[in-house]
Backbone as CSV, one residue per row, in Angstrom:
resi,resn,N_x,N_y,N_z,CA_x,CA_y,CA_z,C_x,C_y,C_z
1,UNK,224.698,245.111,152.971,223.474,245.905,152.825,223.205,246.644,154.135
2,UNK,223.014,247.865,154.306,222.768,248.436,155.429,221.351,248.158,155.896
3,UNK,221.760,248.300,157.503,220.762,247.747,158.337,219.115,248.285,157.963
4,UNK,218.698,249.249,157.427,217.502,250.129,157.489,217.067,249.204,155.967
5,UNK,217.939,249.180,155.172,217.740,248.351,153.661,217.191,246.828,154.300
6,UNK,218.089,246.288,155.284,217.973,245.015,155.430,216.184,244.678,156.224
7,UNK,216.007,245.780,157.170,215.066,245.844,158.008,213.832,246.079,157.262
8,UNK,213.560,246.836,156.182,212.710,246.958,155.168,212.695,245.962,154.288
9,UNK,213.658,245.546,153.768,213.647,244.161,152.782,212.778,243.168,153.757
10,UNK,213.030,242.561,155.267,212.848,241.601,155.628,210.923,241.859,156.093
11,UNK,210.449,242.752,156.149,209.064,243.484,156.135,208.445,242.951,155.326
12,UNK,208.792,244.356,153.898,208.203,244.085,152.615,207.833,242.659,152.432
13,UNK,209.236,240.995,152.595,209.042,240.022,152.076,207.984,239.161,153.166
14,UNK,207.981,239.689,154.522,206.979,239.104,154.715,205.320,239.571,154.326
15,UNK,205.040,240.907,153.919,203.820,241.088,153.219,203.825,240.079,152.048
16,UNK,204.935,240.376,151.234,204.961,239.381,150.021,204.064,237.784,150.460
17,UNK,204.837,237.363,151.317,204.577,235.993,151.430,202.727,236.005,151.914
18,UNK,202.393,236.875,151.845,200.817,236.843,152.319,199.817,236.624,150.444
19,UNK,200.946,237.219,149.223,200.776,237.072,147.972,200.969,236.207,147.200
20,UNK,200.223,236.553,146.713,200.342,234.988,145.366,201.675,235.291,144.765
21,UNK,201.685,236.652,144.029,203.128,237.384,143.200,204.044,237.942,144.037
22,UNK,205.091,238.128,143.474,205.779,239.421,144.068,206.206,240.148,142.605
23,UNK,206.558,241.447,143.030,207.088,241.966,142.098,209.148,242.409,142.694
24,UNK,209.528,242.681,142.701,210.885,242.871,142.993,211.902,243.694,142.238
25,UNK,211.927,245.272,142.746,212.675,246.109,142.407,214.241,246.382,142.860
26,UNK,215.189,246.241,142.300,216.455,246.525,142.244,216.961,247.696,141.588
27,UNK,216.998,248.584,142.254,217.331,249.844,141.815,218.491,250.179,142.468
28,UNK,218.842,251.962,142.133,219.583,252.725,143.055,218.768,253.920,144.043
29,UNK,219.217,255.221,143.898,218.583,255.651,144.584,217.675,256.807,143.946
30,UNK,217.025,256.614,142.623,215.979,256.641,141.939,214.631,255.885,142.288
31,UNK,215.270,254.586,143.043,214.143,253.814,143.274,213.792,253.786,144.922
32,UNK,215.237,254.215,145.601,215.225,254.170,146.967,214.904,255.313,147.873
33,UNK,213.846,255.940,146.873,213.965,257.406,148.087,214.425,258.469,148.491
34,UNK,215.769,258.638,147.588,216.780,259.225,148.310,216.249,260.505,148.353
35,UNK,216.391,261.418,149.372,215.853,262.872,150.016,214.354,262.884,149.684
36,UNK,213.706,262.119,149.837,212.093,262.453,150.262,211.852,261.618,151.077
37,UNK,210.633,262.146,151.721,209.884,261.549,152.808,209.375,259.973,152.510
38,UNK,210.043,259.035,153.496,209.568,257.715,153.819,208.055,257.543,152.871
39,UNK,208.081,256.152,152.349,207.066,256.108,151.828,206.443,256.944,150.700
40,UNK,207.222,257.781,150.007,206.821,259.147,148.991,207.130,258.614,147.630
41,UNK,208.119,257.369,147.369,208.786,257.759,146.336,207.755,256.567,145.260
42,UNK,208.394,256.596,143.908,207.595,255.795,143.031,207.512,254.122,143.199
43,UNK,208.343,253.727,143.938,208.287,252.403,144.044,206.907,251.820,145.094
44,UNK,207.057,252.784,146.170,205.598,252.999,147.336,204.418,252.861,146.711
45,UNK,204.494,254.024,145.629,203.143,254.483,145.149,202.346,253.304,143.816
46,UNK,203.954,252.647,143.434,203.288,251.841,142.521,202.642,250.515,143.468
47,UNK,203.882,250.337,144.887,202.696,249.307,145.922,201.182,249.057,145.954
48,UNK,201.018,250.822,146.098,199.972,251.449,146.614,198.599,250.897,145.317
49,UNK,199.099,251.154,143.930,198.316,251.104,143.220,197.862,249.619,143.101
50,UNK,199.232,248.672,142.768,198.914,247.139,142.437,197.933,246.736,143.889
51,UNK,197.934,247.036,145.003,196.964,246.756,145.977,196.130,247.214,146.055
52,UNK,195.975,248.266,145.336,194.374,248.346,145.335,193.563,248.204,143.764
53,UNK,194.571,247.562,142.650,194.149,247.065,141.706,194.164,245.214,141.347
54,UNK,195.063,245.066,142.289,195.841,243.680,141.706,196.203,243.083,142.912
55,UNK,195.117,242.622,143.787,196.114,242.106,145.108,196.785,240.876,145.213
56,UNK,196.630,240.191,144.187,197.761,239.309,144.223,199.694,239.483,144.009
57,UNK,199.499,240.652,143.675,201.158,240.919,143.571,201.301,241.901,145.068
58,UNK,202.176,241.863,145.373,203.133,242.433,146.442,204.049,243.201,146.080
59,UNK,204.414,244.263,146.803,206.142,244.727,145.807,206.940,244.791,146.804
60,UNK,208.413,244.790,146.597,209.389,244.586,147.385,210.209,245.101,146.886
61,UNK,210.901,246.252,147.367,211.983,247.493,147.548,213.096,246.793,147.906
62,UNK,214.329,246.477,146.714,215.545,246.278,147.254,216.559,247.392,146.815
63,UNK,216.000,248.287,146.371,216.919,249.631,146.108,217.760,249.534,146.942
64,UNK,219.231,250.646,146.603,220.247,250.862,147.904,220.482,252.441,146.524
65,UNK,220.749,253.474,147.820,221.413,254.482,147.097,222.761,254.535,146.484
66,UNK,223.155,254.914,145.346,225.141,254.433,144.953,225.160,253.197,144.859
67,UNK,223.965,252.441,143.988,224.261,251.318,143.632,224.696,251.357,142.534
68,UNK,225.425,250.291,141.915,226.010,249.864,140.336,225.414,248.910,139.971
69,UNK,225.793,248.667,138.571,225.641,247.421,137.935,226.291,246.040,138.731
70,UNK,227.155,246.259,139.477,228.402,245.646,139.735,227.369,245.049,140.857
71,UNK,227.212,245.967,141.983,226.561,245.709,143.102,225.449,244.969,142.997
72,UNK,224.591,245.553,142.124,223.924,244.673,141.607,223.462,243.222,141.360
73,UNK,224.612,243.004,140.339,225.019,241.658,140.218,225.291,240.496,141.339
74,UNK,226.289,241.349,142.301,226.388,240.375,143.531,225.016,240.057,144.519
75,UNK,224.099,241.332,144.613,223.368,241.526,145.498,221.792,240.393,145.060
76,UNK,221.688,240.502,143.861,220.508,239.949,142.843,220.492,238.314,143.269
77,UNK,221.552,237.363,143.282,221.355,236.093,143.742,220.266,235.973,144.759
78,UNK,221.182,236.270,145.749,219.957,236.314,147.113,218.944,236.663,147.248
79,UNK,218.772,238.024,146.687,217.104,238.266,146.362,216.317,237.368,145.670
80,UNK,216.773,236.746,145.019,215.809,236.235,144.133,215.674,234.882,144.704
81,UNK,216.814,234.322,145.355,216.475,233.083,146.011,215.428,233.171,147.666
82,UNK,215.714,234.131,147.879,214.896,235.160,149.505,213.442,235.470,148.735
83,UNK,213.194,235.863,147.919,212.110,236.869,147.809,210.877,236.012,146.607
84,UNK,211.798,235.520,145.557,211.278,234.133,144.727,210.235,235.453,143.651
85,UNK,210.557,235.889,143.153,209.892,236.967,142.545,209.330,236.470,141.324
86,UNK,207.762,236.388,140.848,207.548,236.504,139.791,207.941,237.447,138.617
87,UNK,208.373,238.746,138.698,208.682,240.192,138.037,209.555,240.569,138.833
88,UNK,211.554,240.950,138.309,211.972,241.870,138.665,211.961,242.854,137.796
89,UNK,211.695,243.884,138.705,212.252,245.554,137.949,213.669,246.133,138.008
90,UNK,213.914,245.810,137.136,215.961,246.159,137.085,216.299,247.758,136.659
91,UNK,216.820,248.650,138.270,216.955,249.859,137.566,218.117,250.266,138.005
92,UNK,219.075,250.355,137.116,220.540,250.111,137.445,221.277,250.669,136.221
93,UNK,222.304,251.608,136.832,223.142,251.753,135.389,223.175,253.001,135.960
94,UNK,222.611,254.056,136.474,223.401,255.814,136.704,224.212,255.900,137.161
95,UNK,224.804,255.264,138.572,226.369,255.360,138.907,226.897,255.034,137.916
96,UNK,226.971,253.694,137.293,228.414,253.393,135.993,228.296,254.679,135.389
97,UNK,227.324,255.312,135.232,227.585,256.297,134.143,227.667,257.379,134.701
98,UNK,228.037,257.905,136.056,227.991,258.618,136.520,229.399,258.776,136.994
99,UNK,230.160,257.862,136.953,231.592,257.388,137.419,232.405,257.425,136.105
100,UNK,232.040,257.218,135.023,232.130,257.195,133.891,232.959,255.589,133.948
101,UNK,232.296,254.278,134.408,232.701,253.100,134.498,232.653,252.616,133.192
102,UNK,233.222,251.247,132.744,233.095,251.173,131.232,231.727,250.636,130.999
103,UNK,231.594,250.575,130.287,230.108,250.633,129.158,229.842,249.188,128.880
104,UNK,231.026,248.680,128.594,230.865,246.840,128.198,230.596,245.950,129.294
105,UNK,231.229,246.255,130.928,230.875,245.880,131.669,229.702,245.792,132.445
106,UNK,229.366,247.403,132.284,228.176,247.328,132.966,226.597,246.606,132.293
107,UNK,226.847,246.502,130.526,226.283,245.641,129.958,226.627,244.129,130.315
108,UNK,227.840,243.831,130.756,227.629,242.213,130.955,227.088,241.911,132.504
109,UNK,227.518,243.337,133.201,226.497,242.893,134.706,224.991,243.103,134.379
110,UNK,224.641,243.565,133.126,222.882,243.568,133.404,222.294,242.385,132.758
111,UNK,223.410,241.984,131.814,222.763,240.668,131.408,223.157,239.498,132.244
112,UNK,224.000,239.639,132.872,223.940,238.334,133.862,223.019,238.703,134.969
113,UNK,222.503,239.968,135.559,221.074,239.579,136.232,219.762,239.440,135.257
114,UNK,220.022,239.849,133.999,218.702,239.361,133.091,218.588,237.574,132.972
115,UNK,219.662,237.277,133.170,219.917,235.622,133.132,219.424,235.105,134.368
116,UNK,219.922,235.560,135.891,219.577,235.310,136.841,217.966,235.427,137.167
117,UNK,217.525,236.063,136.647,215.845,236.293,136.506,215.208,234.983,135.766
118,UNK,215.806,234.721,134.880,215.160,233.804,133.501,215.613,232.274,134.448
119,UNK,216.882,232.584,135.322,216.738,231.245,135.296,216.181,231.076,136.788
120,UNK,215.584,232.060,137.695,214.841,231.202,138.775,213.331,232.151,138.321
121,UNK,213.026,231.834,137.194,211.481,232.029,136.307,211.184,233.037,136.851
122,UNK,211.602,234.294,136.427,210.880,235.409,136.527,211.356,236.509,135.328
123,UNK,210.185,236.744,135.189,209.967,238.284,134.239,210.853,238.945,133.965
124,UNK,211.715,240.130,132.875,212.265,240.999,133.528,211.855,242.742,132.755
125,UNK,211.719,243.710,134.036,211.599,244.480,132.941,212.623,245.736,132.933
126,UNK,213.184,246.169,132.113,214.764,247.036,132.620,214.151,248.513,132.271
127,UNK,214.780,249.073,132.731,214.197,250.591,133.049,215.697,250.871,132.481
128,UNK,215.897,251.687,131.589,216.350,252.906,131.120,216.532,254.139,131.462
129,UNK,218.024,254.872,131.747,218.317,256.389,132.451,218.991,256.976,131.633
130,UNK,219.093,258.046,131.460,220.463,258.678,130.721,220.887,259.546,132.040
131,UNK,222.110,259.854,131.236,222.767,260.561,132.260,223.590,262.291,131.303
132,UNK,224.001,263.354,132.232,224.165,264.428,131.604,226.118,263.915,130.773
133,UNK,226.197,264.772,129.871,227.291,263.908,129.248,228.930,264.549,129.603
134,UNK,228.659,264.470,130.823,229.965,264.900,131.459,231.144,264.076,130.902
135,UNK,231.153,263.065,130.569,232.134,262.224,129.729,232.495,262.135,128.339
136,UNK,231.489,263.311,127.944,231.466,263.273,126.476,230.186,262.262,125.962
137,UNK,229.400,263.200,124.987,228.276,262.680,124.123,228.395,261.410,123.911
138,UNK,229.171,261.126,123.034,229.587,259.371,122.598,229.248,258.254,123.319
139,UNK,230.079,258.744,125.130,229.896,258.062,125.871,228.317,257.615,126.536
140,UNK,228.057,258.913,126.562,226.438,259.272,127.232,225.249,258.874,126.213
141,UNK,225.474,258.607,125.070,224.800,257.915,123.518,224.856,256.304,123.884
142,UNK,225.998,256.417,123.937,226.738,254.539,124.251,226.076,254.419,125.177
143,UNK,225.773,255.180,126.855,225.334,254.600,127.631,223.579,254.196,127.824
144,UNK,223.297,255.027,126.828,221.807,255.081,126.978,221.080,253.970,125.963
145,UNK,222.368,253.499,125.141,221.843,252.833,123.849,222.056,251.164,124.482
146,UNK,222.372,250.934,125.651,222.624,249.523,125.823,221.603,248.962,126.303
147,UNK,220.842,250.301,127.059,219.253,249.414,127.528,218.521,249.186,126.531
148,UNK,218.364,249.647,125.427,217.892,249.109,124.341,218.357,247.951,123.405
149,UNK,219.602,247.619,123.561,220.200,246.863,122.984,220.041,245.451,123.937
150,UNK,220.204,245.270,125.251,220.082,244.511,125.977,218.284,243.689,126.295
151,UNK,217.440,244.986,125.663,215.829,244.734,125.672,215.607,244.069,124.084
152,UNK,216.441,244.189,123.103,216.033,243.777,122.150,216.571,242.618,122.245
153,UNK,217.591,242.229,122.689,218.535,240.741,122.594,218.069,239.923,123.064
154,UNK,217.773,240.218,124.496,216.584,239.394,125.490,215.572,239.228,125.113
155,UNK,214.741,240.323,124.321,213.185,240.252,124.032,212.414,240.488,125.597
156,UNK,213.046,241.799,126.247,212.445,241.610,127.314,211.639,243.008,127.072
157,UNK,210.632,243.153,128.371,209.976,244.557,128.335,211.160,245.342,129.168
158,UNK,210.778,246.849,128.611,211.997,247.607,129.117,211.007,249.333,128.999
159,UNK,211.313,249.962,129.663,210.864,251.141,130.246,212.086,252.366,129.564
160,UNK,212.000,252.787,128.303,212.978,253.256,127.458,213.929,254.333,128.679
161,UNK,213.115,255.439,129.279,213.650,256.583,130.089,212.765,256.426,131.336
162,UNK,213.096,256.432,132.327,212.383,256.627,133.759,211.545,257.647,133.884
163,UNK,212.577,258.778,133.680,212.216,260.235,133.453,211.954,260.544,132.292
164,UNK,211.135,260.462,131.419,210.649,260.729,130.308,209.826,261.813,130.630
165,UNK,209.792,262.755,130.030,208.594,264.002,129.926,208.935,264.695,130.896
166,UNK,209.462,264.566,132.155,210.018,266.046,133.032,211.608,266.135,133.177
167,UNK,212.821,265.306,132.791,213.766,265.503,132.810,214.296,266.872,132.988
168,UNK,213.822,267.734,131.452,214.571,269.111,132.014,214.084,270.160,133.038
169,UNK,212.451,269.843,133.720,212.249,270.740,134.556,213.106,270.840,135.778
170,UNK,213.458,271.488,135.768,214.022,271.871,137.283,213.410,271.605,138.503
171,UNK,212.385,271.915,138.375,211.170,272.399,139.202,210.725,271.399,139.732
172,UNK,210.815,270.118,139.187,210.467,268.893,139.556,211.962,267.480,139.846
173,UNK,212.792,268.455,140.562,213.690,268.038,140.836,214.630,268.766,142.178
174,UNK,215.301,267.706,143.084,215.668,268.208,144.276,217.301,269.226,144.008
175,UNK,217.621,270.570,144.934,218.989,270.980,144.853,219.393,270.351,143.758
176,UNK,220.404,268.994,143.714,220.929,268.430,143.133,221.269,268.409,142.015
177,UNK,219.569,268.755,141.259,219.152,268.256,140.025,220.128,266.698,139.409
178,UNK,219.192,266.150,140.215,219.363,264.668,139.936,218.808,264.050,139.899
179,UNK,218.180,263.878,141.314,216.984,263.102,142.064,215.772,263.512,141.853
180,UNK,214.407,263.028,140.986,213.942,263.516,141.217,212.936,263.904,142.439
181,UNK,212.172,264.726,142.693,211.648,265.646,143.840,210.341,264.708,144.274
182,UNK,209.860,265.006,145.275,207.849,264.144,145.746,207.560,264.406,144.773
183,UNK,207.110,265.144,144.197,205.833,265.975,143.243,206.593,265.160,141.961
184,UNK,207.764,264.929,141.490,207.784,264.160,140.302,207.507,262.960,140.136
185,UNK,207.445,261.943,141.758,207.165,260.026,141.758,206.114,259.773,141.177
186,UNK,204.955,260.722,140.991,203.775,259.801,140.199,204.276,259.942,138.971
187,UNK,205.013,260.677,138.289,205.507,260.859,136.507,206.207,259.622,136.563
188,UNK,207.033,259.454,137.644,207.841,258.279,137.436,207.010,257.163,137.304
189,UNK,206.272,256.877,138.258,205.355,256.051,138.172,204.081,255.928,136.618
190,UNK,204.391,256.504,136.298,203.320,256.760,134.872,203.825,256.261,133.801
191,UNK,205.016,256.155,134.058,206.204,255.632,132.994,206.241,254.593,133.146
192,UNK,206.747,253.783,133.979,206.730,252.810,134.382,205.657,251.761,134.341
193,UNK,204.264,252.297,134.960,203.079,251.186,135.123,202.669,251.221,133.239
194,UNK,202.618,251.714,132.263,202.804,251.334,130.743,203.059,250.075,130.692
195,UNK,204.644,249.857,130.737,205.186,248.936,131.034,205.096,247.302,131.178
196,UNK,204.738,247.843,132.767,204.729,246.960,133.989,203.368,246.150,134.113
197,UNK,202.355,246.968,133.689,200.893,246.463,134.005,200.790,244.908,133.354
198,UNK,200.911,245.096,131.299,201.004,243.718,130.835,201.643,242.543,131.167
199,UNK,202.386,243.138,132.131,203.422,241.696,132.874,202.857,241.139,133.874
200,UNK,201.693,241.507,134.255,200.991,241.527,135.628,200.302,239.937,135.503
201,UNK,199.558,239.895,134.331,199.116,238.558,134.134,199.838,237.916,133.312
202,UNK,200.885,237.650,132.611,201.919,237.207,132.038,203.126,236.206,133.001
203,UNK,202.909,234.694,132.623,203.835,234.362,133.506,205.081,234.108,132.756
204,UNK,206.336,234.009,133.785,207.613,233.519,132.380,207.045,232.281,132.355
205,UNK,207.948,231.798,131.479,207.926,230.386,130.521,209.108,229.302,131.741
């Protein structure tokens, strides 16, 4: 994990430990910021809100940009034994599909961190991406259809599209058109807190 990831992780978890909850995001770099200003992106802003609605939860940023499912998987133990999270937010899956990695795998790395959640008692809620279908439709259908398939099997809460409702603007998206831009993190965030809120007083089993 690079040093700036590691130096922020070890922050965030000590605010945490001042909380009753944590919440605990595992993303890529949808969740990590990538090309906006420190502190801008949707994971910040949803901080921002649960503290000044809900101060018993905390949130904690373990995003890394060019993460996988794969990475994921390895990286998720430790967090969860480090950080002890009531709620992770699992947002993972645009590189595999961006690499055009296989489809079955990256479903068995999300259910073995949906397992890893369940079994040191925490929440899970999976966030959903599509991706443009540079690999062919089929593939890009297949890839979008497993977060649903993986939310129904589990019975977990799941966040269908991240980007729901501004995907095709441009306008609300960096060069790239990938990432989205400042001005799009509260949409992201709008999507998401739906979600996320009912889990807030909800403990796992």
């Amino acid at each position: 994990m690079p040093l700036v990831a590691l130096v922020a992780l070890a922050s965030a978890s000590a605010q945490a430990a001042l909380s009753t909850h944590t919440i605990l995001v595992v993303g890529d770099s949808l969740s990590a910021e990538y090309g906006l200003p420190r502190d801008t992106g949707w994971v910040n802003r949803l901080s921002e809100r649960i503290s000044s609605q809900d101060p018993q939860y905390s949130v904690v940023n373990a995003s890394i940009s060019g993460d996988t499912t794969s990475g994921g998987r390895t990286r998720l133990p430790p967090l969860l034994k480090k950080v002890q999270p009531d709620i992770v937010v699992l947002e993972l899956g645009a590189n595999d599909g961006l690499r055009g990695l296989d489809l079955e795998q990256m479903r068995s790395n999300l259910q073995a961190m949906i397992d890893a959640c369940r079994a040191a008692h925490a929440q899970v809620l999976l966030v959903g991406v599509r991706i443009p279908p540079n690999y062919g439709r089929d593939y890009s259908e297949r890839f979008f259809e497993n977060y649903a398939l993986l939310a129904r099997r589990n019975r977990i809460e799941q966040v269908p599209f991240l980007l729901d409702g501004f995907a095709d603007r441009l306008d609300l998206f960096q060069p790239d058109r990938l990432h989205p831009s400042q001005q799009a993190q509260a949409l992201i965030l709008d999507n998401v807190w739906p979600r996320l809120q009912p889990m807030l007083r909800r403990r796992s089993p």
